[in-house]
Structures are given as structure tokens and as C-alpha cells.
N, C-alpha and C positions, 0 to 999 in steps of 0.2 A: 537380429538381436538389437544392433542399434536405434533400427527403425520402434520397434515397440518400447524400447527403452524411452525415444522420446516424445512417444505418442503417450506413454504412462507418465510422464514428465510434466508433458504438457496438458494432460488433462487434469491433474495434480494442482497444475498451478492454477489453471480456470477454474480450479473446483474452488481454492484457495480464494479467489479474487472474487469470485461469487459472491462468497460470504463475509465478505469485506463488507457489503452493503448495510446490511441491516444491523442496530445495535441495541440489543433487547434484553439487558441484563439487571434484573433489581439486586443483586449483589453487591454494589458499587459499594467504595472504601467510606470511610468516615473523612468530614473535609480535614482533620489535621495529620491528614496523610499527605507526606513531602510533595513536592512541587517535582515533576518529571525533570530531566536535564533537560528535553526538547521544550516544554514549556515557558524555561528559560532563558530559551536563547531571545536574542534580541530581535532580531527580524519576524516581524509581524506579532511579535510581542504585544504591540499597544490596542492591533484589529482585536486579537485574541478576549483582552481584556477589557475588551468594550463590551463585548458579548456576555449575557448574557448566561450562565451555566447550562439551560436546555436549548440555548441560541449555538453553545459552543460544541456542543454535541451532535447537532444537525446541520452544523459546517462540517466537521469532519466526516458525517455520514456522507453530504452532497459528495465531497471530494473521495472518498472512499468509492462512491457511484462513479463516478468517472474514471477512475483506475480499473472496475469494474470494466466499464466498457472499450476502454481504448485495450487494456488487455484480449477481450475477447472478441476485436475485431483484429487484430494480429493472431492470437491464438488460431482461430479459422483458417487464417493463409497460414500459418504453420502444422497445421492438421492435414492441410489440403483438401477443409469442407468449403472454401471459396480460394479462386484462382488468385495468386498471389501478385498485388498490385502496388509497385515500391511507393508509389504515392501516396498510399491510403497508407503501407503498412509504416511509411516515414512520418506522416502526419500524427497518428494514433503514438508514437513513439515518441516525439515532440512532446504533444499535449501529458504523456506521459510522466515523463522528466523534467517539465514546466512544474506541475505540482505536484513532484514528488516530498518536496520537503514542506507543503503547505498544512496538509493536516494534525501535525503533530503538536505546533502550538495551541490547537483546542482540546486539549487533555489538562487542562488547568486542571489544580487541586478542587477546584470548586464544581467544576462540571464531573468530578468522580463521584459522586451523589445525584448525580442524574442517571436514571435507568437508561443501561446500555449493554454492550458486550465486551466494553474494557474489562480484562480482571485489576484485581487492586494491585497487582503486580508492576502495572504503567506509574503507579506511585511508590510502591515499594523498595522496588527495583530500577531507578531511576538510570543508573550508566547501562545497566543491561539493553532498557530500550531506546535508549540513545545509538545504542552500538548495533540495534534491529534496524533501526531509523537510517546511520550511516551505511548499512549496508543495501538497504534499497535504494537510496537517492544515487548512491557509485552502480550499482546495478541499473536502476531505470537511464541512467547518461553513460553508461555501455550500450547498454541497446540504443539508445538515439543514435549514437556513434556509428554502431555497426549496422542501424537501416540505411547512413548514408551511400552503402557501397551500391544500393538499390539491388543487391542477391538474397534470395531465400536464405541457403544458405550460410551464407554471413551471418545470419538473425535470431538460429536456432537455439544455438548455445545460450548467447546473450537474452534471448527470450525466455529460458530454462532455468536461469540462472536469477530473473527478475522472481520468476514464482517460486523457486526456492526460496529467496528472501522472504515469501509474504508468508510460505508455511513455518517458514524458523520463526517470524515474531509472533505469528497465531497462536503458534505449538504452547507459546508461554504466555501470552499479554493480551487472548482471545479468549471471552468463553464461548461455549457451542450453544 
């Protein structure tokens, strides 16, 4: 039971991270829709704002593509469809938690009128996804943490627990 619990967990989140990639939604808010908490934080504030509004949406996608992947080269040795290799799965976990908190400053008010798969809820809802935001960034530097012990084991939860985070802020702040 545990076993499929976290093989349906874990496909979950891969499925989740997947769709993190692509951002293909003409629903986008109007620009005087609030500024995100996360797009006001200060750090990387100034990159953000340099960028252009379709510049700033295909930062976020790049960096959404690399969550993509370093997820589902850990996913795999978590699956056990490749042998589990603490180096690789330490690395991909690293790069992880490196930028996890990179993509959220290009959700500018102004990039919400660039066709994507933000819903208007990323401006709407401004602490809600702050509080998406804080839970992945403490989730992806738990899993850093716990690929140091170099155990599968050790990485499961913390690996389970990184794609929960990405379906709780999809379920609301994604459209399909």
C-alpha cells in the first residue's frame, strides 16, 4: 500500500511538473491587476523589471523547464525506472533549490497580459501565492537537505512532498 501510494504520488508530481513547462493561456488579467507579493519582493526585482512583459514570461517558463527536469531525473530513481545515483539525485536537487525562488519575480503586473497559463489569480490573490511560493522554496531545500544523506530513502517523502507543493499552487494559480 505504501509502495503505490508513492508511486501514485510520485507520478502526481511528475505529472504536475510536466506541465509547469508550457504557458499558453489568453485569459491573462488586465495590467491593473495588483502586483503579486512575490513580484515584489526585492531580490531580483530590478532583472525582473528590466524585462520586458513577453521577455518576462519566457524567463519563468525557461526556469519552470528546469524544475521540470531536475524533477524528473530524481522522479526516475524514485520510481526505480533508473538505478538510484546520490550524485546525480544530490545534483538535480541542488539545481532545484538554487531556483526555486527565481521564477516568481516574472509574474509582474505587466507580463499578466502576456498569453500564458498564469490564471489572474497570481494577481488577485497575491498572499495566497506568496504562501504557494513559500511552500515550495522550504520544500525544494528539504529535499536538498535530505539528498545529502546520499539514501533513496531519505528523499522519498521530501521528493513527495516537493510535488505536492507544485499541485497545490497549480490546483489554483494554473490553467490547464
Amino acid at each position: 500500500m505504501k509502495k503505490t501510494m508513492l508511486t501514485l504520488g510520485t507520478l502526481t508530481a511528475l505529472s504536475l511538473l510536466a506541465a509547469c513547462g508550457g504557458q499558453n493561456n489568453s485569459s491573462a488579467p488586465a495590467a491593473s491587476a495588483p502586483a503579486s507579493a512575490a513580484a515584489s519582493a526585492p531580490a531580483g526585482q530590478a532583472a525582473a523589471s528590466a524585462l520586458s512583459p513577453k521577455e518576462a514570461v519566457k524567463e519563468r517558463e525557461k526556469l519552470m523547464e528546469s524544475f521540470k527536469k531536475d524533477a524528473g531525473t530524481m522522479g526516475k530513481m524514485v520510481k526505480g525506472e533508473t538505478p538510484y545515483d546520490a550524485a546525480a539525485f544530490q545534483a538535480a536537487a541542488d539545481n532545484l533549490a538554487a531556483n526555486a525562488d527565481k521564477p516568481w519575480v516574472h509574474y509582474t503586473p505587466e507580463s499578466a497580459n502576456e498569453e500564458s497559463e498564469a490564471k489572474p489569480e497570481v494577481w488577485s490573490k497575491p498572499d495566497e501565492f506568496k504562501k504557494e511560493i513559500e511552500k515550495f522554496t522550504t520544500a525544494a531545500a528539504a529535499l536538498k537537505t535530505a539528498a545529502a544523506s546520499g539514501k533513496l530513502d531519505d528523499v522519498k517523502k521530501p521528493f513527495g512532498d516537493v510535488g505536492q507543493s507544485c499541485k497545490s499552487c497549480h490546483d489554483t494559480f494554473r490553467a490547464d
